[in-house]
C-alpha positions in Angstrom: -85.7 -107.8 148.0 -89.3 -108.2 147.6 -89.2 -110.9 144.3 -86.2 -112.5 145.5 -84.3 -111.9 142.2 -80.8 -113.4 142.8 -79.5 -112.0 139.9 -80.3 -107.9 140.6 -78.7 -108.3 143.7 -75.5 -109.8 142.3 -75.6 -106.6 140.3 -76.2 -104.5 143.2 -73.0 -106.3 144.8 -71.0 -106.1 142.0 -71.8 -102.1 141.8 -71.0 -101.7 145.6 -68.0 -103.9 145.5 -66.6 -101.4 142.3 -62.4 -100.8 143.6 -64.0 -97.4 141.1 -66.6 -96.7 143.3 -66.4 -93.2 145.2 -68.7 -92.7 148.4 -68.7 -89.0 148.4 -69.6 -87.3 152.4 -72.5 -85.1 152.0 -70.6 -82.2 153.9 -71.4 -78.5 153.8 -70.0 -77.6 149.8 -71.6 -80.6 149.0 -75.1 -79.7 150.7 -74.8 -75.9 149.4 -74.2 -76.8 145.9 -77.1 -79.1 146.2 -79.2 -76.9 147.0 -78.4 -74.2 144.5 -79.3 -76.9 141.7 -82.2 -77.9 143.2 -83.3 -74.2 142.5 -81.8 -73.7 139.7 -82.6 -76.4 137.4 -85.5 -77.5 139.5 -84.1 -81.3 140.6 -85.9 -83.3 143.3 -83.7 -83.1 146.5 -82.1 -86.7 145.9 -80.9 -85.9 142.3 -79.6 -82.5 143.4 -77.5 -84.4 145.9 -76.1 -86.9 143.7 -75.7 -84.1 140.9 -73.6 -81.8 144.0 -71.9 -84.6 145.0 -70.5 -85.7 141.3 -69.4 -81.6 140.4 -68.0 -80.8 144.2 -65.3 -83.9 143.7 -64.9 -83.8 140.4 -66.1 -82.3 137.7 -65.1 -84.1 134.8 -66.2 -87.6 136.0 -69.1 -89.6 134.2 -72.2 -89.5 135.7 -74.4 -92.4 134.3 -77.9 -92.3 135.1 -81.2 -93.5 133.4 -82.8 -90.2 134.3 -83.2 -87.4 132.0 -83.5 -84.9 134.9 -79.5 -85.0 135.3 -79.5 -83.6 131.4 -80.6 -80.2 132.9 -77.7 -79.7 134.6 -75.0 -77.8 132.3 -71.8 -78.9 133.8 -72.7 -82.0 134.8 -71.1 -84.8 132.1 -74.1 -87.2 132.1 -73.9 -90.6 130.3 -77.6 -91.9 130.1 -78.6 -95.7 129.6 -81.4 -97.2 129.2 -82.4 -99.4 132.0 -82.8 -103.0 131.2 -87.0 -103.9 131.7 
């Protein structure tokens, strides 16, 4: 990390290192759907993935995201916070 902040990457380990934690394969559903919400609701490719990939395994998990982009999405259950600065 480029400031050396010890404590942003204990949160980064801690995140990754969630037993919660799903790693979802980006397989052909997934890549579809993306692609349909990209077009749709006019995401950037990267937040269409992550949108596909939280509907295509299940659609009543939490997504929780500091962007309001996500709020486009109409199925999607998005739990926004504000980012600590």
């Amino acid at each position: 990390m480029r400031d050396h902040d010890q404590g942003l990457l204990g949160r980064y380990d801690a995140f990754f290192n969630d037993p919660g934690l799903v790693i979802v394969p980006l397989d052909r559903k997934v890549l579809e759907h993306a692609t349909t919400l990209r077009a749709q609701y006019k995401l950037r490719t990267p937040d269409a993935l992550q949108a596909a990939s939280s509907l295509t395994t299940n659609p009543q998990s939490a997504f929780v995201t500091g962007d309001d982009d996500f709020t486009r999405v109409p199925r999607l259950r998005v739990h926004r916070i504000e980012p600590d600065h």
